[in-house]
C-alpha positions in Angstrom: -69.7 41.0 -75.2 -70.2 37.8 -77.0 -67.7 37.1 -79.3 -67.9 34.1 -82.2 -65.7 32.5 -84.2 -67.6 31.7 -87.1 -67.6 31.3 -91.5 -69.4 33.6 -94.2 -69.3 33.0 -98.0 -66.5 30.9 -97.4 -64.5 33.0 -95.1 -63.6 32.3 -91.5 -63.5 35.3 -89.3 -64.1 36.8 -85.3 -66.7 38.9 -84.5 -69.2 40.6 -82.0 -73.0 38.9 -81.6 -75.5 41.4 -80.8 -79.0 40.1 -81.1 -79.8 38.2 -84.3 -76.2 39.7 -86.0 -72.6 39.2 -86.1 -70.6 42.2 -86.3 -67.6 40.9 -88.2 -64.4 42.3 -86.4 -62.2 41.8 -89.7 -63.9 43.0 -92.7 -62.0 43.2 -95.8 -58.7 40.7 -94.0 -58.4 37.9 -96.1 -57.1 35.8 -93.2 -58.1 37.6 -90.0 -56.4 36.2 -87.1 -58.4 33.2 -84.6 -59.5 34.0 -81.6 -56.8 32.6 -79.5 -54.5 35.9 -81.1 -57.3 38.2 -80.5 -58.1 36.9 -76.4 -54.1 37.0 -76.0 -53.9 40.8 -76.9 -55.8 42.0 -74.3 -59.0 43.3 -72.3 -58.0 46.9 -73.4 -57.3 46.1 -77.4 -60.4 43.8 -77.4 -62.6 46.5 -76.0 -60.9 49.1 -79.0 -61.3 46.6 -81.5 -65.0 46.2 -80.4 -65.4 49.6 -80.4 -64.7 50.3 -84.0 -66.8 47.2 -85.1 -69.7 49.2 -87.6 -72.8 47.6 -87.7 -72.5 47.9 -91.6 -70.0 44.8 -91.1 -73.0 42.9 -89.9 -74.0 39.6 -91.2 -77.1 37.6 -90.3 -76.7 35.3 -87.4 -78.7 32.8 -89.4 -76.0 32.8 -92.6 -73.1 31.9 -90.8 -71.8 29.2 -89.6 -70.2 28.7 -85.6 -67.3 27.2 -85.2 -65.7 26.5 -81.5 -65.1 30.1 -80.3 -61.3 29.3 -79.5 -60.4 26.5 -81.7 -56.6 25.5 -80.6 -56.0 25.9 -77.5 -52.8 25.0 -76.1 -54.7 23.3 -73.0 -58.0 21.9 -72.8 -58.1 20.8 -68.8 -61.2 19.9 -67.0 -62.1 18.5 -63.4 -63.9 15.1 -62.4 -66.8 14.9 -60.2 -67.1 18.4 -59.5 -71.4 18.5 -59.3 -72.3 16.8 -56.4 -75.6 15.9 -58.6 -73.3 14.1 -60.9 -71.7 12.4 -58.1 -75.1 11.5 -56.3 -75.8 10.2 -59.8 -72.6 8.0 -60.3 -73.1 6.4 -57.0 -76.8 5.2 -57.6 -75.2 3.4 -60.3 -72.1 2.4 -58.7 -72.2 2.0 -54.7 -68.8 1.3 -54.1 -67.8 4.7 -55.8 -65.4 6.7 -53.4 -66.4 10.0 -54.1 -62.7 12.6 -54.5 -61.5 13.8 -51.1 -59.8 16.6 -53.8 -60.3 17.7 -57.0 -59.3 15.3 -59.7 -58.1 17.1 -63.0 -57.5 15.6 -66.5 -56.8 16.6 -69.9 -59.1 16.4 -72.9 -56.8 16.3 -75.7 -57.7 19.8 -77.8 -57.7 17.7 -81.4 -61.4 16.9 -79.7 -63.1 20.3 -79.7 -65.6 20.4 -82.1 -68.5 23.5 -83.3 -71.6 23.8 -81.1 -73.9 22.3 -84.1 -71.7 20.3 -86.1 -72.8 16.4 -85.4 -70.6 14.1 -82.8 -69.2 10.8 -84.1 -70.4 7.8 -82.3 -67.4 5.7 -81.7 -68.8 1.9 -82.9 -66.4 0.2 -80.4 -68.7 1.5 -77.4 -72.4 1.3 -76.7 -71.7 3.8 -73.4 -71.3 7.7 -75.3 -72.6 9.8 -72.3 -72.6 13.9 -72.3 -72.1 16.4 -69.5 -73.1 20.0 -69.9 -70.1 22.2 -68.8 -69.4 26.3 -67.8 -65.8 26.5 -69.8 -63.8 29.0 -68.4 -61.6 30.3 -71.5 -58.0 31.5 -69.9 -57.4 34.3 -72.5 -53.7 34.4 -72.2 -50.4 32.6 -71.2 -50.0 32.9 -67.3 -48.4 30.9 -64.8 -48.9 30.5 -60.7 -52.0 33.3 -60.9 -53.3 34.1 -57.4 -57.2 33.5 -56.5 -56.9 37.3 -55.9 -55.9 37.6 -59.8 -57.4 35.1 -61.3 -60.4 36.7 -62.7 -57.8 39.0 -64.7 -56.4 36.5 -66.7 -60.0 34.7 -67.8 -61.4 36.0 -71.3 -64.7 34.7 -70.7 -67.2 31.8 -70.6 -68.7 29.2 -72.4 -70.4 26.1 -72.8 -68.6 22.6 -73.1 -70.4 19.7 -73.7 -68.0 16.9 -72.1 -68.9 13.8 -74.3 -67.7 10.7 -72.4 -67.3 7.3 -73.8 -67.7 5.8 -70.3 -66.6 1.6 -70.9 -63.0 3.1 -72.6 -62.9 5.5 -69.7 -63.6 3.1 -67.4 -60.7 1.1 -68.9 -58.2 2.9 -70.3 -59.0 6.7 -68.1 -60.8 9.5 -68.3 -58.0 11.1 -70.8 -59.0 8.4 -73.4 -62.3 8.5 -73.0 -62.8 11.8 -72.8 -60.8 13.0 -75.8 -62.5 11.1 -79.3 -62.8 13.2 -82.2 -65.7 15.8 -82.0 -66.3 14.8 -78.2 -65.4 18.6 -77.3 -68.2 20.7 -78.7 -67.6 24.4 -77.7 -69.9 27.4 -77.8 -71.8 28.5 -79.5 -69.9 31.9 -78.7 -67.5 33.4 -75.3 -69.4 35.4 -73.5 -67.1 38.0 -71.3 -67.4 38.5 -67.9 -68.9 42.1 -68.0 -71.9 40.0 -69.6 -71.6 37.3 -66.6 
């Protein structure tokens, strides 16, 4: 299933993309709930929600607008170096790189997501803004300590992140600050569940 967050006439709702359509999940709620509230709920009341969608509730893909599909998450965590193509790539320009024995994480501050289409600001203070195509794995609710075992129970789906970088204020101040400008956290353009993986 491929799920968007996304506006019509005005209204933002959730709903169901199946070919050039979005089946909107919450026709006729003035203020349906975002998608964070929806993942949280469940594999089981996403599937009977889905289910009931009519395609009557469909509105052309090409009259809405995408937003992120999950818009406020509580956490937006990513890891460093982890494409040895990118690392290859990083050391052609620096040599005296010392590629991560382990995996380094960091945060990207979630005030930085942004829709898949909607423009990203160039910061004038840098002449470096550099983007990295992402697979986001969207952790569809609150769990703690989950086994590798279980793991693939508690993700909601996939999408695509691009990881805009302003690299001299990284290189300076760390990859939190440069990682985490307004708009440099384009999401989408919808989750795509694991059933459609």
């Amino acid at each position: 299933m491929k799920l968007a967050t996304f506006s019509h006439q005005g209204r933002r709702s959730a709903g169901i993309v199946r070919d050039n359509v979005v089946v909107d999940l919450f026709t006729g709620e003035p203020s349906p709930p975002p998608m964070e509230v929806l993942l949280a709920q469940g594999t089981a009341a996403l599937a009977k929600l889905a289910a009931s969608a009519s395609s009557r509730n469909a509105v052309p893909l090409s009259s809405v607008r995408l937003h992120a599909p999950v818009e406020r998450p509580s956490k937006f965590l990513a890891i460093a170096a982890n494409y040895q193509s990118h690392i290859d790539e990083v050391l052609a320009a620096n040599p005296s790189y010392v590629s991560p024995a382990s995996q380094r994480w960091f945060a990207k501050v979630p005030g930085c997501i942004n829709a898949p289409f909607d423009p990203i600001l160039m910061p004038p203070e840098s002449a470096q803004v550099d983007y990295e195509a992402e697979l986001a794995v969207i952790i569809g609710r609150r769990c703690r300590r989950v086994s590798a075992s279980d793991a693939a129970g508690v993700i909601a789906g996939y999408t695509v992140c691009n990881d805009v970088s302003v690299r001299d204020w990284q290189s300076r101040s760390g990859l939190v600050l440069g990682k985490s400008f307004d708009t440099h956290g384009p999401l989408g353009p919808w989750l795509v569940t694991a059933d459609e993986m």
